[in-house]
Phi, psi and omega in degrees: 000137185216079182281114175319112163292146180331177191190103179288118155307092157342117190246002169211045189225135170285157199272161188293163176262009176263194162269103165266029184321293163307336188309296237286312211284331165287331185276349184269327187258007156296268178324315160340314201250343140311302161317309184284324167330261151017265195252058157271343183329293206281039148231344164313304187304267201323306189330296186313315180292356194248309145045229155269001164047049181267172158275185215266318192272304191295340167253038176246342133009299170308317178295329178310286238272294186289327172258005178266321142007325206255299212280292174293315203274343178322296156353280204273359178268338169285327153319293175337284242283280146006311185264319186250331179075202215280320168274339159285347197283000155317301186340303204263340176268023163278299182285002177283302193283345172278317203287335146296342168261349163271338177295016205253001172274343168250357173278330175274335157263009149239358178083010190258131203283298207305305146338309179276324172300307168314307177305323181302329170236036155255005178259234199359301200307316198303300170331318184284288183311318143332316189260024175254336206258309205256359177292309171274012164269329199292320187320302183283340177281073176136189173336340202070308207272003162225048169297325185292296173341291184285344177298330196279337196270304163319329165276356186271267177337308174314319182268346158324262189321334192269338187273325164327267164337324151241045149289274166319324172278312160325328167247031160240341170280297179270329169290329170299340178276294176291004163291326209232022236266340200263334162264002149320309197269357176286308194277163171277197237258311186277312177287334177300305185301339161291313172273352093037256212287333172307321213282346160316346194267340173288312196309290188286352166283343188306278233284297156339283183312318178270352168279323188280337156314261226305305215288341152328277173339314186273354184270355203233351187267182179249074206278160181306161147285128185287013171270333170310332189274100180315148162337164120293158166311089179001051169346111156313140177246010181289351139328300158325286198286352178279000163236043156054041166248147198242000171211108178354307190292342166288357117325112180302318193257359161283329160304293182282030184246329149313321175270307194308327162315298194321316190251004160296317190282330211276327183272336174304299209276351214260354180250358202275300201291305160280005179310295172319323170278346175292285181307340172310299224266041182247014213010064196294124179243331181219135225248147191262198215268011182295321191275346175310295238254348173285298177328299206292323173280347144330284187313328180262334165268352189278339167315299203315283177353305172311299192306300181321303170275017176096005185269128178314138170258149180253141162242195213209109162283126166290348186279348178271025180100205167245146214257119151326324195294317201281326198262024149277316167302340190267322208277323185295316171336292186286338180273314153348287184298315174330301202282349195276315182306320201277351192271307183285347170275013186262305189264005167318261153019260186320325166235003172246168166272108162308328207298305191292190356254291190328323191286327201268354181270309189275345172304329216282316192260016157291324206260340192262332205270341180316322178313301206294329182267330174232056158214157198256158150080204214290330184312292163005301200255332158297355223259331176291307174317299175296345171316322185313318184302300179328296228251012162306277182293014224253286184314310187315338211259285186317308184305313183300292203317300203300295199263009176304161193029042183268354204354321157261345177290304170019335192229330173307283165343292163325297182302327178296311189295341196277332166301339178279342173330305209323316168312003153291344189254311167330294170301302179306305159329303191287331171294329168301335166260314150355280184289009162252348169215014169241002173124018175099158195272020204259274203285323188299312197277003157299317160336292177277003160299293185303336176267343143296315182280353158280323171312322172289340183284302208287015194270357204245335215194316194306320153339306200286142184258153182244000000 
């Protein structure tokens, strides 16, 4: 998950009188490139596990590795900011994240998990730092009064770039491995997983090259200055302090508004992520035919896609069953449906009571993934698939709900929550053990039911300030 974080709009400053057009069009292919980042993971993962020939719990790792970035580094990326300030501090998490996406060339020519962990989680500190850095510029490039605008277009991109991304990876990690699977099989066992493990290095040296671009870029525009971005406004706090409180954690529905990040975030990457080894272990051998003919059309423009930029195109069979390749196409699916919820959730929002659509979305994904664990076969995995639509609307309704009535805690409150990201790391992990040592990923997928069903308590009760 690579979600645009809140942002104060400026409210009493007139729009600048230049253009920011270009500004507007490098911060929109920032967050583009949050999302890909991002939910490359989940095609990543499996990959790794096959590999590096890990269990279930040591390739939940990967997600560990990326999202604890979001806990240590928030601190020290606002110190960075604080210091260098905001356009360079783009600058240097550009260059972070190039300098992690190159460990991923020499993890791959030794095959090293640990290595490869390392890249994963110097591309995330780059990532933390970027969205601590680029979130307040989206307020000032315009108007004040279509600040709101720009958050939803940059978070449309944010969900671009995430359904992309194992779209386009599904078929360079695996369709390329079963492209190549009749001279694969001449070799042994050590050398096959080795010419493997190669095939990452282009997708992340590519990913390097266009980061060290982009951070060129953000170098050479001429962005506002962030002093230009007037205080928010002051809340009164005599609410607060007349009920003797001295910290954001002494709110009650802020506190459980801290697990619910947590654990909204922790079940998008954590059903995101297992889909694919979820569809493994369901032995699908024949597929029916709506999703043959979604692979084959996927499959054929994202070849186009290929071809345009100079890339050889893989193609993906749908007759032996399923495939890594094909639950790559299921993991874009689910980041889809997510980008669909979230476009048709803007004006949805805006006339219904959010508390209730919170409500009615996490029942809706307590009751799909319940289906899901007790059917068998490709149902199974649509069944997951549709959690994305559920998992739209999750941030936008919570994060407001979580700091009402915080007044002066307000930016304290924001931060714990923004730090609950963590639960990307967290969630996945216990499923990985669960299912490597609790019965199979069957029994693991219980997990994110409960964590829907605590989102429905706060979505009923949890919610209410006290």
């Amino acid at each position: 998950m690579a979600t645009p974080l809140p942002s104060s709009a400026p409210t009493n400053t007139a729009a600048p009188a230049r253009s920011y057009a270009l500004p507007m069009v490098a911060m929109t292919a920032l967050f583009f490139l949050f999302g890909a980042v991002t939910n490359f993971n989940g095609v990543l993962m499996p990959y790794l596990k096959d590999v590096c020939q890990l269990t279930d719990f040591q390739s939940s790792l990967v997600p560990f590795a990326f999202f604890i970035a979001y806990f240590l580094m928030s601190l020290p990326a606002g110190w960075v900011i604080r210091r260098l300030g905001y356009q360079r501090g783009i600058v240097v998490g550009l260059v972070v994240m190039a300098a992690g996406a190159l460990l991923f060339i020499p993890a791959a020519n030794a095959r090293a998990f640990a290595l490869f962990l390392a890249g994963l989680g110097v591309l995330g500190a780059g990532i933390t730092l970027l969205q601590v850095a680029a979130n307040p510029y989206v307020s000032v490039l315009g108007p004040a009064n279509r600040a709101a605008s720009r958050v939803s277009i940059v978070g449309v991109a944010n969900n671009l770039g995430g359904t992309l991304s194992p779209l386009i990876g599904g078929l360079l990690l695996f369709g390329s491995a079963a492209a190549i699977q009749t001279r694969l099989a001449t070799l042994s066992a050590e050398q096959r997983l080795a010419e493997e493990a190669a095939l990452v290095k282009s997708p992340y040296l590519g990913l390097a090259i266009f980061l060290v671009v982009l951070g060129g870029i953000f170098w050479l525009l001429r962005l506002p200055e962030i002093d230009s971005i007037p205080a928010d406004e002051t809340e009164e706090i005599a609410s607060a302090t007349t009920a003797g409180r001295h910290s954001a954690l002494q709110f009650r529905h802020l506190v459980l508004g801290i697990g619910a990040i947590f654990l909204y975030v922790g079940v998008e990457v954590g059903l995101g992520d297992f889909l694919i080894r979820y569809g493994e272990s369901q032995n699908i051998t024949q597929l029916s035919s709506f999703t043959q003919a979604l692979v084959r059309g996927l499959n054929a423009v994202t070849n186009y896609g290929l071809l345009l930029i100079g890339q050889t195109p893989v193609p993906v069979d749908t007759s032996t069953g399923f495939t890594k390749a094909i639950g790559a196409v299921l993991v874009s699916s689910y980041w889809f449906g997510s980008m669909i919820g979230r476009i048709v959730g803007i004006p949805l929002l805006s006339r219904f009571n959010d508390r209730r659509m919170l409500a009615g979305v996490c029942l809706a994904g307590v009751a799909l993934v319940l289906a899901s664990v007790l059917t068998r076969g490709e149902a199974a995995l649509w069944l997951v698939v549709l959690c994305g639509l559920c998992n739209s609307i999750m941030w936008p309704v919570i994060f407001p709900l979580a700091i009402k009535g915080l007044g002066a805690f307000t930016k304290q409150g924001s931060s714990y929550l923004i730090m609950a990201i963590v639960g990307g790391a967290i969630i996945p992990l216990i499923m990985g053990w669960v299912a490597t040592n609790g019965g199979g990923l069957r029994v693991a997928f219980i997990l994110p039911a409960l964590c829907y069903a605590y989102l429905l308590y706060y979505s009923l009760s949890g919610y209410r300030v006290r």
